[in-house]
PDB file as gemmi writes it, atoms N, CA and C in Angstrom:
CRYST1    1.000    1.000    1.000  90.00  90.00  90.00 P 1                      
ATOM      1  N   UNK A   1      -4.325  26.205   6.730  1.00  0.00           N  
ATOM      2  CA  UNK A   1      -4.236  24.764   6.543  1.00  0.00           C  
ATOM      3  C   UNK A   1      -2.839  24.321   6.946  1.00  0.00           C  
ATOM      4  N   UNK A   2      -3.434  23.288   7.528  1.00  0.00           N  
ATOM      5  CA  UNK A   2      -1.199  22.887   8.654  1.00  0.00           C  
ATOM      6  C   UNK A   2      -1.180  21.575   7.159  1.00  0.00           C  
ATOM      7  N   UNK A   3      -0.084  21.089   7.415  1.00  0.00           N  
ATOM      8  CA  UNK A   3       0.441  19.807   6.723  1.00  0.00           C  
ATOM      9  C   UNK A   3       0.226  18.610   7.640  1.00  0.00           C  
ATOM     10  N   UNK A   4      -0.013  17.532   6.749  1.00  0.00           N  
ATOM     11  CA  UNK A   4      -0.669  16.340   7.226  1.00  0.00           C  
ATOM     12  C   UNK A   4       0.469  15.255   6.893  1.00  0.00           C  
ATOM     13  N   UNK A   5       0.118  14.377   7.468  1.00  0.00           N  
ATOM     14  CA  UNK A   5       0.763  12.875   7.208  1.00  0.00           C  
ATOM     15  C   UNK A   5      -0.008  11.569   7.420  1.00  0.00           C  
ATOM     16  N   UNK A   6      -0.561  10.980   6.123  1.00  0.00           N  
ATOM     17  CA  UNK A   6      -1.472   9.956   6.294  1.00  0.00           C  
ATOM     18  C   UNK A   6      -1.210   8.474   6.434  1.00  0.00           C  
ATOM     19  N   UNK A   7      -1.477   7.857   6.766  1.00  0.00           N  
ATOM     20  CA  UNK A   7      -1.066   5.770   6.627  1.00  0.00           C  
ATOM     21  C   UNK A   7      -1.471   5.454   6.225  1.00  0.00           C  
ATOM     22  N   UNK A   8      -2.157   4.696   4.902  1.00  0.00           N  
ATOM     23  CA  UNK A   8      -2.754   4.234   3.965  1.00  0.00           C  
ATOM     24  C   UNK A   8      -3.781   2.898   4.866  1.00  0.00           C  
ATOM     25  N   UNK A   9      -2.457   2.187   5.243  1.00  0.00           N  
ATOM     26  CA  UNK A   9      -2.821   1.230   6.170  1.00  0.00           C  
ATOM     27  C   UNK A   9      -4.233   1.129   7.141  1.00  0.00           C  
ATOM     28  N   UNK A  10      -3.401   2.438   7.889  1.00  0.00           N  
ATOM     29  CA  UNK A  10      -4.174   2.960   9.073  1.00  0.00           C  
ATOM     30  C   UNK A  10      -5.549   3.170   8.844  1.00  0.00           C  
ATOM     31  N   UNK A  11      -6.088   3.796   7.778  1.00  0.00           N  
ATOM     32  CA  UNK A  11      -7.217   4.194   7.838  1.00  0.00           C  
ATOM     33  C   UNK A  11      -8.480   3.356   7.784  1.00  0.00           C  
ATOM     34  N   UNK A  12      -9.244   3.918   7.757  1.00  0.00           N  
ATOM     35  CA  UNK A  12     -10.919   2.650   7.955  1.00  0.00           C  
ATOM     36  C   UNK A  12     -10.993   2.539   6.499  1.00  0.00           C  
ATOM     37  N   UNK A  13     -11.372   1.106   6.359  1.00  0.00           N  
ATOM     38  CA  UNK A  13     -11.809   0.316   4.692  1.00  0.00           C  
ATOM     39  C   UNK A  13     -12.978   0.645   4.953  1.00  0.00           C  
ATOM     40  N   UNK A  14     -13.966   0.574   4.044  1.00  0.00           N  
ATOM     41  CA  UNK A  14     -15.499   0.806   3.904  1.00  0.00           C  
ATOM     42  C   UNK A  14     -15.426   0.213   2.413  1.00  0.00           C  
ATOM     43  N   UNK A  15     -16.918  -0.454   2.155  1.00  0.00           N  
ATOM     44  CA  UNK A  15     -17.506  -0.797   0.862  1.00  0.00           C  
ATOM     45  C   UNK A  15     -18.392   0.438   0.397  1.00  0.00           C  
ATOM     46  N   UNK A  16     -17.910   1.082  -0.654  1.00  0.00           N  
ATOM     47  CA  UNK A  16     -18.881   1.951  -1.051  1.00  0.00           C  
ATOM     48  C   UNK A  16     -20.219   1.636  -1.407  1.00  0.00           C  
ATOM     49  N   UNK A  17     -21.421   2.290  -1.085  1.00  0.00           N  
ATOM     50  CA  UNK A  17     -22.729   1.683  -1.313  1.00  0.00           C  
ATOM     51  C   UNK A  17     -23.224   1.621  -2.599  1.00  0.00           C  
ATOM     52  N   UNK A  18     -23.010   2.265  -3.567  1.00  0.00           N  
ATOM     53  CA  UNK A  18     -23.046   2.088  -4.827  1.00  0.00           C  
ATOM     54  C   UNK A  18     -22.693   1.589  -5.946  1.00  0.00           C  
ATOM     55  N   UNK A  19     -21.260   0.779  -5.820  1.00  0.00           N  
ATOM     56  CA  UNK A  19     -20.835  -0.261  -6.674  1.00  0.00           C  
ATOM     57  C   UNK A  19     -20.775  -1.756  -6.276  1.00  0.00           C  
ATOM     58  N   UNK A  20     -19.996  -2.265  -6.802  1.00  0.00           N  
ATOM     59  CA  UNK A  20     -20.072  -3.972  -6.686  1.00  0.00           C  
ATOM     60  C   UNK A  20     -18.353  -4.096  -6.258  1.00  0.00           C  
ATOM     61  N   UNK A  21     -18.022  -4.866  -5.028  1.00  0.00           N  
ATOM     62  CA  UNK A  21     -17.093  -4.947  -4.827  1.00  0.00           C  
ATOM     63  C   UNK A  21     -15.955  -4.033  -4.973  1.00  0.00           C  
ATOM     64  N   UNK A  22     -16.055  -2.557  -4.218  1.00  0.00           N  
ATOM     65  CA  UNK A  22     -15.144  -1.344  -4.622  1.00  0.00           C  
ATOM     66  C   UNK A  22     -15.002  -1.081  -3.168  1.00  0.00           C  
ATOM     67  N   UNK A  23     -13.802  -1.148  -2.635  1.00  0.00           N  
ATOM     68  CA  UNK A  23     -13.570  -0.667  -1.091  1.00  0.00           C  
ATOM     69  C   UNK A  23     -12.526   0.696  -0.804  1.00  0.00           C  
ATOM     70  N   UNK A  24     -12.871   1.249   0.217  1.00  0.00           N  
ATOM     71  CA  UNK A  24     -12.216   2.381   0.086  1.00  0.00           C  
ATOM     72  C   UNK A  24     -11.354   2.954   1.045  1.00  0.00           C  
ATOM     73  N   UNK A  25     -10.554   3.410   0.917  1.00  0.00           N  
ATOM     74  CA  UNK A  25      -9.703   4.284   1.829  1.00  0.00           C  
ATOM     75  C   UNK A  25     -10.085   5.729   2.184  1.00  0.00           C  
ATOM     76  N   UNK A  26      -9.904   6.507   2.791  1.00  0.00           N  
ATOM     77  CA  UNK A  26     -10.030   8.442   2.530  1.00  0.00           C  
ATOM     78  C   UNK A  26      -9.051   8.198   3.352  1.00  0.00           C  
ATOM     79  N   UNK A  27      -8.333   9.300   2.222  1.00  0.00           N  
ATOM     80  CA  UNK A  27      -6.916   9.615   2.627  1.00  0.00           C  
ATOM     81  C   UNK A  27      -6.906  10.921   2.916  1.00  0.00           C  
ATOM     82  N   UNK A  28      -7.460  11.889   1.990  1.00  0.00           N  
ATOM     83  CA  UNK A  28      -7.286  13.237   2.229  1.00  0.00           C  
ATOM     84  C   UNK A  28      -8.859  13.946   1.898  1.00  0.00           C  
ATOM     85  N   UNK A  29      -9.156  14.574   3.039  1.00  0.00           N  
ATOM     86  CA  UNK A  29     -10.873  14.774   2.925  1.00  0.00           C  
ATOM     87  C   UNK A  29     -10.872  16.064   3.079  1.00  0.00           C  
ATOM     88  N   UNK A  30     -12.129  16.481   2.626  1.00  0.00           N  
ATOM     89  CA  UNK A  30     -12.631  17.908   2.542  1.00  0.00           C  
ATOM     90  C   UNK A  30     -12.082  18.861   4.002  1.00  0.00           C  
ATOM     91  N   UNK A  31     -12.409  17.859   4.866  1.00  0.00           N  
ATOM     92  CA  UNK A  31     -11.778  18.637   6.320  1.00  0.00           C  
ATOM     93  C   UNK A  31     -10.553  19.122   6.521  1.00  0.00           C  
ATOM     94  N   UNK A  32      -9.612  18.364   5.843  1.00  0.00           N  
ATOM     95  CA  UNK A  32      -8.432  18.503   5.365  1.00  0.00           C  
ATOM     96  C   UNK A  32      -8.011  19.073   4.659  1.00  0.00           C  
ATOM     97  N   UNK A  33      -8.549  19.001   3.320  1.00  0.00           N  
ATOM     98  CA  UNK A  33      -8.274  20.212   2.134  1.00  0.00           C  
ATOM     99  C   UNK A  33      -9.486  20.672   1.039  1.00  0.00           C  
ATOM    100  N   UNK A  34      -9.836  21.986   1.299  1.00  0.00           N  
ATOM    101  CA  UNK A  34     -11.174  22.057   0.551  1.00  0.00           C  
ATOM    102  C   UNK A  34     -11.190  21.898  -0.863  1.00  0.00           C  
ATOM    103  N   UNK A  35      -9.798  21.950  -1.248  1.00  0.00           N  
ATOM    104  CA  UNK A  35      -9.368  21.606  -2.748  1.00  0.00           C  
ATOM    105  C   UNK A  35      -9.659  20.393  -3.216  1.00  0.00           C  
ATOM    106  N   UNK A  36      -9.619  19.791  -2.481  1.00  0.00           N  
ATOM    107  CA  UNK A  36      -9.539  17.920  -3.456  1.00  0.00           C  
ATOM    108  C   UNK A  36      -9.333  16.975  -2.503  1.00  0.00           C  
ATOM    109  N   UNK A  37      -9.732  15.793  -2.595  1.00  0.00           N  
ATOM    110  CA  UNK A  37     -10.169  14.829  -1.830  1.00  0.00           C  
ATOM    111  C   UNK A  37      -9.517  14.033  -2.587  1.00  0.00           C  
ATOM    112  N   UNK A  38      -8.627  12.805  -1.919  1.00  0.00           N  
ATOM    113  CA  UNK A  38      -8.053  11.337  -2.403  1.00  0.00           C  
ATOM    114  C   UNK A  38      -8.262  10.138  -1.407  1.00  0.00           C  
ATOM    115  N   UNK A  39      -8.500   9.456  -2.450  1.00  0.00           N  
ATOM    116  CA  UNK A  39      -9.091   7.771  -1.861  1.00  0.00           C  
ATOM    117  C   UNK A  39      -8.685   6.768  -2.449  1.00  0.00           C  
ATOM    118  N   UNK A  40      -8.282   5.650  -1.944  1.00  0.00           N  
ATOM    119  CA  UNK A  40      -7.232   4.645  -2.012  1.00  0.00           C  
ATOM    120  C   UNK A  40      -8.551   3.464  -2.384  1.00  0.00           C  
ATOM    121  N   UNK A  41      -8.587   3.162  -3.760  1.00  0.00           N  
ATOM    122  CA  UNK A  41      -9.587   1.993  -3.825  1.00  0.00           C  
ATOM    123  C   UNK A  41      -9.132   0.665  -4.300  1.00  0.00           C  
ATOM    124  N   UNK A  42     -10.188  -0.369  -3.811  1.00  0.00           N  
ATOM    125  CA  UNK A  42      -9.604  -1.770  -4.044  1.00  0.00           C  
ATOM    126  C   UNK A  42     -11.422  -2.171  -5.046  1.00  0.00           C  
ATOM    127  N   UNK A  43     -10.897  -2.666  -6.275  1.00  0.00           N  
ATOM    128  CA  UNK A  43     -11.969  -3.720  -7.151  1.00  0.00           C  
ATOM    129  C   UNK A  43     -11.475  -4.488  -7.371  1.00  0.00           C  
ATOM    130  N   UNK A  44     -12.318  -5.868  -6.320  1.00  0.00           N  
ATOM    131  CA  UNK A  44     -12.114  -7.036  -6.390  1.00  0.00           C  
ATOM    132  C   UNK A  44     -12.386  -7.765  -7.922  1.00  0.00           C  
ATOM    133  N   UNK A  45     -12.173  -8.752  -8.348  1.00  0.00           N  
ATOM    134  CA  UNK A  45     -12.318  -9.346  -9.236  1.00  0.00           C  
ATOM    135  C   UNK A  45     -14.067  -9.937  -9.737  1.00  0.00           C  
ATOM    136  N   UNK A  46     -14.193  -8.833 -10.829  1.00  0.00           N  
ATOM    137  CA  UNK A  46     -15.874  -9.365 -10.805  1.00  0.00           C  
ATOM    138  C   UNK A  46     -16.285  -7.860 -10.055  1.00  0.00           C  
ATOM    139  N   UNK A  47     -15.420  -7.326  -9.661  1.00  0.00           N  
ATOM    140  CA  UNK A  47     -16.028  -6.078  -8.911  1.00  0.00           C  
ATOM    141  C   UNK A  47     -16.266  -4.724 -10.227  1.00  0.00           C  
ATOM    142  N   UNK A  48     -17.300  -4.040 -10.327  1.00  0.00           N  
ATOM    143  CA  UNK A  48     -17.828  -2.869 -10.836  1.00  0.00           C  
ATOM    144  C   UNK A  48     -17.915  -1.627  -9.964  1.00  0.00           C  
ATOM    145  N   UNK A  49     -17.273  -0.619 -10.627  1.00  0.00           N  
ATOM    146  CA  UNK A  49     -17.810   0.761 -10.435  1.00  0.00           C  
ATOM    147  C   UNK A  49     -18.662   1.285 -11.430  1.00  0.00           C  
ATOM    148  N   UNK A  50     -20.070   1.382 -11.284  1.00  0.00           N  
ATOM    149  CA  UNK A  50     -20.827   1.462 -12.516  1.00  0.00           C  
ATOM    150  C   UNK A  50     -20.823   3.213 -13.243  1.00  0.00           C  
ATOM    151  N   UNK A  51     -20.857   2.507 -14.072  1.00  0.00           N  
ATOM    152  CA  UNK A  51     -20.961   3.821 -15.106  1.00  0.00           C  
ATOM    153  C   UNK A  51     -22.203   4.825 -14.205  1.00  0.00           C  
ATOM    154  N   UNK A  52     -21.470   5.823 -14.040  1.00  0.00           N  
ATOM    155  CA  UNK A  52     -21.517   7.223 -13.281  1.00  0.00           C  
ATOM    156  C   UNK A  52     -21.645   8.765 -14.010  1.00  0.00           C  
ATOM    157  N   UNK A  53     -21.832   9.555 -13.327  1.00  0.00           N  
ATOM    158  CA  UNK A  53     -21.406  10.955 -13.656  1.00  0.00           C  
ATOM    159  C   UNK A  53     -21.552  11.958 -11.574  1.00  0.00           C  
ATOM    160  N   UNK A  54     -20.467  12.854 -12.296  1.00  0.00           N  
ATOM    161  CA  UNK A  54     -20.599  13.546 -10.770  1.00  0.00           C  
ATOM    162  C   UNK A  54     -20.932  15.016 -11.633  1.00  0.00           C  
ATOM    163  N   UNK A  55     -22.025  15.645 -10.842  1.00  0.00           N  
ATOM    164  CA  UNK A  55     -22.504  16.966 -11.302  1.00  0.00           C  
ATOM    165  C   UNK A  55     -21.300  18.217 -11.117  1.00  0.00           C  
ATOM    166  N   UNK A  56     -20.280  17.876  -9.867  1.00  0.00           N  
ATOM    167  CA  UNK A  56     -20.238  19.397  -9.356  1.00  0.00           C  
ATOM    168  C   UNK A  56     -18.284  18.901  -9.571  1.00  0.00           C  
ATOM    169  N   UNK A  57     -17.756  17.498  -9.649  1.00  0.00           N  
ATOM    170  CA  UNK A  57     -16.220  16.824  -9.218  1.00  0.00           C  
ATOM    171  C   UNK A  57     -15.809  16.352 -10.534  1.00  0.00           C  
ATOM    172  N   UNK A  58     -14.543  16.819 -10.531  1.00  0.00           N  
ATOM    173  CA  UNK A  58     -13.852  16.349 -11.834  1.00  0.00           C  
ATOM    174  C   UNK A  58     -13.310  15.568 -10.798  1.00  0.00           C  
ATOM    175  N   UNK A  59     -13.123  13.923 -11.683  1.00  0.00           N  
ATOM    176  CA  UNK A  59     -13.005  12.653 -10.777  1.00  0.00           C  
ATOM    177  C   UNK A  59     -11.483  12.327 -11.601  1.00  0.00           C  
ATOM    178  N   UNK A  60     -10.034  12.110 -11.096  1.00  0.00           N  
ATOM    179  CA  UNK A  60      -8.902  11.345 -11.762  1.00  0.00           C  
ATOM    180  C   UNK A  60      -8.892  10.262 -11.338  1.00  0.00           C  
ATOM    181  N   UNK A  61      -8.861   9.178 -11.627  1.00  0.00           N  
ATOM    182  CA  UNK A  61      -8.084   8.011 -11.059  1.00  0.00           C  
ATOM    183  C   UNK A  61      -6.970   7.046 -11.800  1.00  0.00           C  
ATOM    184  N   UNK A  62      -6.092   6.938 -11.119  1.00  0.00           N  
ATOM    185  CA  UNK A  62      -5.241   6.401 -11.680  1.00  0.00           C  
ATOM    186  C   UNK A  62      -4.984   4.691 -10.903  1.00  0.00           C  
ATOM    187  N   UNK A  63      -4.333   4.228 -11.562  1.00  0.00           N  
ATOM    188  CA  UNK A  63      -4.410   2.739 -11.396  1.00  0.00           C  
ATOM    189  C   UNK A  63      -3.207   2.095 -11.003  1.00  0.00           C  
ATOM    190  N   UNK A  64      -2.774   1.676  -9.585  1.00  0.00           N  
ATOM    191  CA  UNK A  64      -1.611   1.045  -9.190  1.00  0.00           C  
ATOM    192  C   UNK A  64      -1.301  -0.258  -9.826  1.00  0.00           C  
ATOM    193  N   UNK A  65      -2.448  -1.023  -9.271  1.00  0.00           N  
ATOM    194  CA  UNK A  65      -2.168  -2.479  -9.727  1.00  0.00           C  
ATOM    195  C   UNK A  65      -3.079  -3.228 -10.758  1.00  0.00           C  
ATOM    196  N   UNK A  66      -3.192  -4.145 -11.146  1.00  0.00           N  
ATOM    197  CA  UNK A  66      -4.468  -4.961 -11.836  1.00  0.00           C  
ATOM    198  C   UNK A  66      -4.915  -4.412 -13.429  1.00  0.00           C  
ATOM    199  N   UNK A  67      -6.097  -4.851 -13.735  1.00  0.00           N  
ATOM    200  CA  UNK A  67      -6.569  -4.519 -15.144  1.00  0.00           C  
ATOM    201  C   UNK A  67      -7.586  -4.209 -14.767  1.00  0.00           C  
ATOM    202  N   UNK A  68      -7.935  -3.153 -15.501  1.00  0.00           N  
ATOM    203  CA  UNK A  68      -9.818  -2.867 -15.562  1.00  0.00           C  
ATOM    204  C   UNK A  68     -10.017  -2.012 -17.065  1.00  0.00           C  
ATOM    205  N   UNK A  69     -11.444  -2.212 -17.419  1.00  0.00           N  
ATOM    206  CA  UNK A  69     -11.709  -1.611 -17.928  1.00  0.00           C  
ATOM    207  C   UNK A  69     -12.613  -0.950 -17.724  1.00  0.00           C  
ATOM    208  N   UNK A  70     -11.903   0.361 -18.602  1.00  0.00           N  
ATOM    209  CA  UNK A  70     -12.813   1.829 -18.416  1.00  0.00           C  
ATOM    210  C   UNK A  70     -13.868   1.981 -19.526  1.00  0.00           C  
ATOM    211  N   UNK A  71     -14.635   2.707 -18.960  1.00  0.00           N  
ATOM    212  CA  UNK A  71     -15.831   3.584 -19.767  1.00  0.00           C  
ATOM    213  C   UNK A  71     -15.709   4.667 -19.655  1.00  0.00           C  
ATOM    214  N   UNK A  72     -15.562   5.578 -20.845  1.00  0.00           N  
ATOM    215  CA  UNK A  72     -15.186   6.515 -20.322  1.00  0.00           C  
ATOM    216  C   UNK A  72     -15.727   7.182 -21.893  1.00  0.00           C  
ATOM    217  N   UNK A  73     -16.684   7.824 -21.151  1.00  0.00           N  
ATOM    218  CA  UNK A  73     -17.812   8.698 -22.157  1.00  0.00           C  
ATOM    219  C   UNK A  73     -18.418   7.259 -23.475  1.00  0.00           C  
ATOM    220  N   UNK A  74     -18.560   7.218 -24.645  1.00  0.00           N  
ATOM    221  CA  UNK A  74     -18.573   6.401 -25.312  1.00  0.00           C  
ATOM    222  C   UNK A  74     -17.722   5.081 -25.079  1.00  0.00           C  
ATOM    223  N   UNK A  75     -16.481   5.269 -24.990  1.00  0.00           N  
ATOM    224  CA  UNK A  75     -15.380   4.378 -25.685  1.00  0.00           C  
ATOM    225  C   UNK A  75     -15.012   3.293 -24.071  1.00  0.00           C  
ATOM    226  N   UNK A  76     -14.869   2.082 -24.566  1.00  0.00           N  
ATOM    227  CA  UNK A  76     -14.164   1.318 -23.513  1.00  0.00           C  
ATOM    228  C   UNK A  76     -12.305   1.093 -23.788  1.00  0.00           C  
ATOM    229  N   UNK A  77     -11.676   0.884 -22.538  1.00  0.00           N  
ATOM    230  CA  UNK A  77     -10.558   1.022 -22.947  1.00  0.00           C  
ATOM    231  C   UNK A  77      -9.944   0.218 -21.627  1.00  0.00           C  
ATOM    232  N   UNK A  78      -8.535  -0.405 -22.557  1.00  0.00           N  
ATOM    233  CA  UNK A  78      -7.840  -1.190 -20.796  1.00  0.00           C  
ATOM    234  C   UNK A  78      -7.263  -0.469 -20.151  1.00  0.00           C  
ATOM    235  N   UNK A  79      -7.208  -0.380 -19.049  1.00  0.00           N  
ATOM    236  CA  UNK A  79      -6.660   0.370 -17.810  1.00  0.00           C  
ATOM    237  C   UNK A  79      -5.571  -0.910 -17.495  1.00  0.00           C  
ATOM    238  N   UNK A  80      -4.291   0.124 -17.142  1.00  0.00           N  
ATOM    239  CA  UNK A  80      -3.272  -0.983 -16.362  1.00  0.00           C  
ATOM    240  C   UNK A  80      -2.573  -0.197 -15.568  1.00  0.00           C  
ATOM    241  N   UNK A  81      -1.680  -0.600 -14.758  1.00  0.00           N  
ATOM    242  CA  UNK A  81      -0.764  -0.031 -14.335  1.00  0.00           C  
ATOM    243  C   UNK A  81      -0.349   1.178 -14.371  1.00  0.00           C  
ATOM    244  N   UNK A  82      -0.347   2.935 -14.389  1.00  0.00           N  
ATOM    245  CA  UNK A  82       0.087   3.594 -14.606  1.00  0.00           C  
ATOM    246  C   UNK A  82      -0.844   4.346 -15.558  1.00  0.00           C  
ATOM    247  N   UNK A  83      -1.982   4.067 -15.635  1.00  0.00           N  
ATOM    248  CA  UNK A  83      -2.911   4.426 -16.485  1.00  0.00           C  
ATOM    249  C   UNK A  83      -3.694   5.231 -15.822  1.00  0.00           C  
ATOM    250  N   UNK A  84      -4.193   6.455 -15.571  1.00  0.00           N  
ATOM    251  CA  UNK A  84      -4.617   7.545 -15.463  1.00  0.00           C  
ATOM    252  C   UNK A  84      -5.919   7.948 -16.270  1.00  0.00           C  
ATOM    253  N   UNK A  85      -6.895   8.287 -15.682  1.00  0.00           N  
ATOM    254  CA  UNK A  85      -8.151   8.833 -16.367  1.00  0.00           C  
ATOM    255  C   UNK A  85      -8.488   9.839 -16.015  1.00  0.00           C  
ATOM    256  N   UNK A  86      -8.861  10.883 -16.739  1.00  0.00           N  
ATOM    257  CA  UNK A  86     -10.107  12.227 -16.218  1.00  0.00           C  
ATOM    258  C   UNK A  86     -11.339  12.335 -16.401  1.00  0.00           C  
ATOM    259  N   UNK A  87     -12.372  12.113 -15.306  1.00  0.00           N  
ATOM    260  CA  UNK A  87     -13.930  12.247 -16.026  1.00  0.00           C  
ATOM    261  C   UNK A  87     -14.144  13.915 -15.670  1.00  0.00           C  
ATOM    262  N   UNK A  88     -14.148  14.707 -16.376  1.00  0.00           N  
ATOM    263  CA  UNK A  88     -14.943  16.259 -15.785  1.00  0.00           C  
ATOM    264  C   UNK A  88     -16.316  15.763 -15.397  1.00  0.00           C  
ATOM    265  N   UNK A  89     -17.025  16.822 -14.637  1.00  0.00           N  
ATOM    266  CA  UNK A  89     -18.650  16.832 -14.254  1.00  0.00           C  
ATOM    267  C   UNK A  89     -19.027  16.172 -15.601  1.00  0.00           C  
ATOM    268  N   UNK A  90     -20.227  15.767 -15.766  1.00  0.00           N  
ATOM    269  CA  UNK A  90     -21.487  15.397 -16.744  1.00  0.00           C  
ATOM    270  C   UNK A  90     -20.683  14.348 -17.607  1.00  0.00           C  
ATOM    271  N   UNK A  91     -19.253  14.008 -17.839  1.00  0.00           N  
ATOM    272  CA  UNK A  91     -18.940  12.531 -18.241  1.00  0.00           C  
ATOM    273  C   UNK A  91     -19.047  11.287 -17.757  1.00  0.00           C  
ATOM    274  N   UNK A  92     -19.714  10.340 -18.495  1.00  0.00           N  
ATOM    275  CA  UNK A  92     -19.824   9.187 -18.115  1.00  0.00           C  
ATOM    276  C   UNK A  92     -18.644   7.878 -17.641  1.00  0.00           C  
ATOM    277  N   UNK A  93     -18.656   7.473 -17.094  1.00  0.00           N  
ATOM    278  CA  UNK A  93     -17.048   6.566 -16.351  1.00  0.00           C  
ATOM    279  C   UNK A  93     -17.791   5.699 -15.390  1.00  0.00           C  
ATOM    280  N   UNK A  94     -16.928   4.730 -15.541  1.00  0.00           N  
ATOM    281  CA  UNK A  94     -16.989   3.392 -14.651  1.00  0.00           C  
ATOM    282  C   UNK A  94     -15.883   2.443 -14.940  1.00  0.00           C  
ATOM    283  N   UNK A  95     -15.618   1.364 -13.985  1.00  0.00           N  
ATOM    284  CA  UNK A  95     -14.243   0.751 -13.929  1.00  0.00           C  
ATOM    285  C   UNK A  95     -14.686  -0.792 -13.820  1.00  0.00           C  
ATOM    286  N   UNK A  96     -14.649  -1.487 -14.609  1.00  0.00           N  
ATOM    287  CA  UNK A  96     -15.134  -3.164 -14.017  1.00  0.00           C  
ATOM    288  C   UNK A  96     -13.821  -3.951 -14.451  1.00  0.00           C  
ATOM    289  N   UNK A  97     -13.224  -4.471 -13.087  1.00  0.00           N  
ATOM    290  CA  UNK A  97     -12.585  -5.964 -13.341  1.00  0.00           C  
ATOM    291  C   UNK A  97     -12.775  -7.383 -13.580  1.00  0.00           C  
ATOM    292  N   UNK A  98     -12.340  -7.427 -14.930  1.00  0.00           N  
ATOM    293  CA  UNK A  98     -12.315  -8.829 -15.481  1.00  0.00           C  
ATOM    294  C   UNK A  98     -11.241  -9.653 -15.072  1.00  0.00           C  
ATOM    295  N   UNK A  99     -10.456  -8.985 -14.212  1.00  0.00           N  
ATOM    296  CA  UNK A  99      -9.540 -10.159 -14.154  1.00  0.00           C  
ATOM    297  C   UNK A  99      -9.426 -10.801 -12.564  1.00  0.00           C  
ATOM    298  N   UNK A 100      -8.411 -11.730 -12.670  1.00  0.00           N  
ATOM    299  CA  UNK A 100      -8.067 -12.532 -11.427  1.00  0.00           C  
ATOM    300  C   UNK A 100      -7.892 -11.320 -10.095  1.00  0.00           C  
ATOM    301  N   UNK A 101      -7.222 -10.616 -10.199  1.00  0.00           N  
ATOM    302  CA  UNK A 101      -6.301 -10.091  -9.888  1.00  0.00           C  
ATOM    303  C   UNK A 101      -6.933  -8.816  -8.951  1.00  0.00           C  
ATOM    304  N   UNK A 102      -6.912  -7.994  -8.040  1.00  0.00           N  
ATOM    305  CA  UNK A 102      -7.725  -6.840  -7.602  1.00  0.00           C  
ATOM    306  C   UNK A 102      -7.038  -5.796  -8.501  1.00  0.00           C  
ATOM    307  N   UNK A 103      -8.118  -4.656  -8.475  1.00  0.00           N  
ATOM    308  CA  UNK A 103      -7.356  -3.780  -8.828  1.00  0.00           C  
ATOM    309  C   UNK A 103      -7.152  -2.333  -8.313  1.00  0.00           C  
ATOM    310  N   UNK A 104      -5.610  -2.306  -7.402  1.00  0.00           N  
ATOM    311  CA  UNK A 104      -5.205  -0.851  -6.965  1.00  0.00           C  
ATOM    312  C   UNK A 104      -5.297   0.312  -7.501  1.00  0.00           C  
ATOM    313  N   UNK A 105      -6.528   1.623  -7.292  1.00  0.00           N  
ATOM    314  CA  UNK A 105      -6.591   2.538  -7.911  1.00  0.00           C  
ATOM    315  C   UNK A 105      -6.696   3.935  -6.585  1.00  0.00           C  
ATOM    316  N   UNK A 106      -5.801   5.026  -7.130  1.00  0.00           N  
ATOM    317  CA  UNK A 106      -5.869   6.178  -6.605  1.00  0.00           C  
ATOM    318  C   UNK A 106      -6.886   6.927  -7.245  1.00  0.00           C  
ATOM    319  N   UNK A 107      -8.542   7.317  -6.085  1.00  0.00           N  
ATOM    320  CA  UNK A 107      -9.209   8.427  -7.035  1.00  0.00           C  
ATOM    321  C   UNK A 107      -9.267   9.858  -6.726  1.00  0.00           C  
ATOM    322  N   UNK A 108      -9.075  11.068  -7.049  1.00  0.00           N  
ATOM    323  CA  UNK A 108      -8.748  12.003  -6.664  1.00  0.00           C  
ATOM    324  C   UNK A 108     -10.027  12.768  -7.257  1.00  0.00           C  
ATOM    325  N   UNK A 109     -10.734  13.292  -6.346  1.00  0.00           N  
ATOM    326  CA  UNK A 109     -11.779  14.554  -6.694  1.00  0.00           C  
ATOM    327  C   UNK A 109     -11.504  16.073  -6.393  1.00  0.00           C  
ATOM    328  N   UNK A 110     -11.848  16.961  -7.824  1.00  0.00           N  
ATOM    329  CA  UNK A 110     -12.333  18.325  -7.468  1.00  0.00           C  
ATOM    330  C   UNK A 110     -12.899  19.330  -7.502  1.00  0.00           C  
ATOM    331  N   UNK A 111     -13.760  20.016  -6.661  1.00  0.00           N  
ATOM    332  CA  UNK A 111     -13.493  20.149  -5.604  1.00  0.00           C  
ATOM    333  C   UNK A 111     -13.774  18.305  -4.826  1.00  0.00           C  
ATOM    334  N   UNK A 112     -13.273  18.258  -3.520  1.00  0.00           N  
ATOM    335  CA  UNK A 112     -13.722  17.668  -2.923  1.00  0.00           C  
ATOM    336  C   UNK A 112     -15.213  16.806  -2.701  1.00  0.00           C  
ATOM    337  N   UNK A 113     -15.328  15.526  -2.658  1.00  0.00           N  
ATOM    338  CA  UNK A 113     -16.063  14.813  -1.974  1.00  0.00           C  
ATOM    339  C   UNK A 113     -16.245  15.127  -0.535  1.00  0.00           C  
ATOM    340  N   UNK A 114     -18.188  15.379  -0.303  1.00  0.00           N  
ATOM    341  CA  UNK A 114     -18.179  16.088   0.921  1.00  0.00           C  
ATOM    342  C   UNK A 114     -18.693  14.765   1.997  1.00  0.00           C  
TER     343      UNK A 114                                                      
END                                                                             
């Protein structure tokens, strides 16, 4: 595996097909590193990532900008700035913004999103 250098910018936006207003970046993909996969997401306001589970990816995401709230197994909770989550396989998680504002989140899977 050589070393990479990515542009956040640069890369193709896409709407993921499964939530409500969640757009995405791939920054670092399976082709790249079979370890773990990172993606640069935008939830617009009013936008949902619905309550989920991944069978085989422990999912982190952490949160640049905005407010959301998490689901995360039972419990809801505010997400802000600097706020960090772990779902392992078979936990339940999802992210919906209530506010004005989008909200900047780094999600990191592992292994990898294929």
């Amino acid at each position: 595996m050589q070393g990479t250098t990515v542009k956040a910018a640069e890369q193709a936006e896409y709407t993921h097909p499964k939530h409500k207003d969640y757009h995405l970046r791939d920054l670092v993909t399976a082709a790249v590193n079979p370890d773990l996969s990172v993606h640069l997401g935008r939830l617009e306001p009013g936008g949902e990532i619905y309550v989920h589970t991944h069978d085989a990816q422990t999912e982190i995401f952490h949160i640049l900008s905005g407010q959301a709230v998490c689901t995360m197994g039972e419990k809801k909770i505010e997400y802000g700035p600097g706020t960090c989550g772990t779902a392992p396989p078979g936990i339940l998680h999802g992210l919906k913004n209530e506010g004005r504002e989008p909200v900047v989140l780094m999600a990191m899977f592992t292994p990898p999103l294929k």
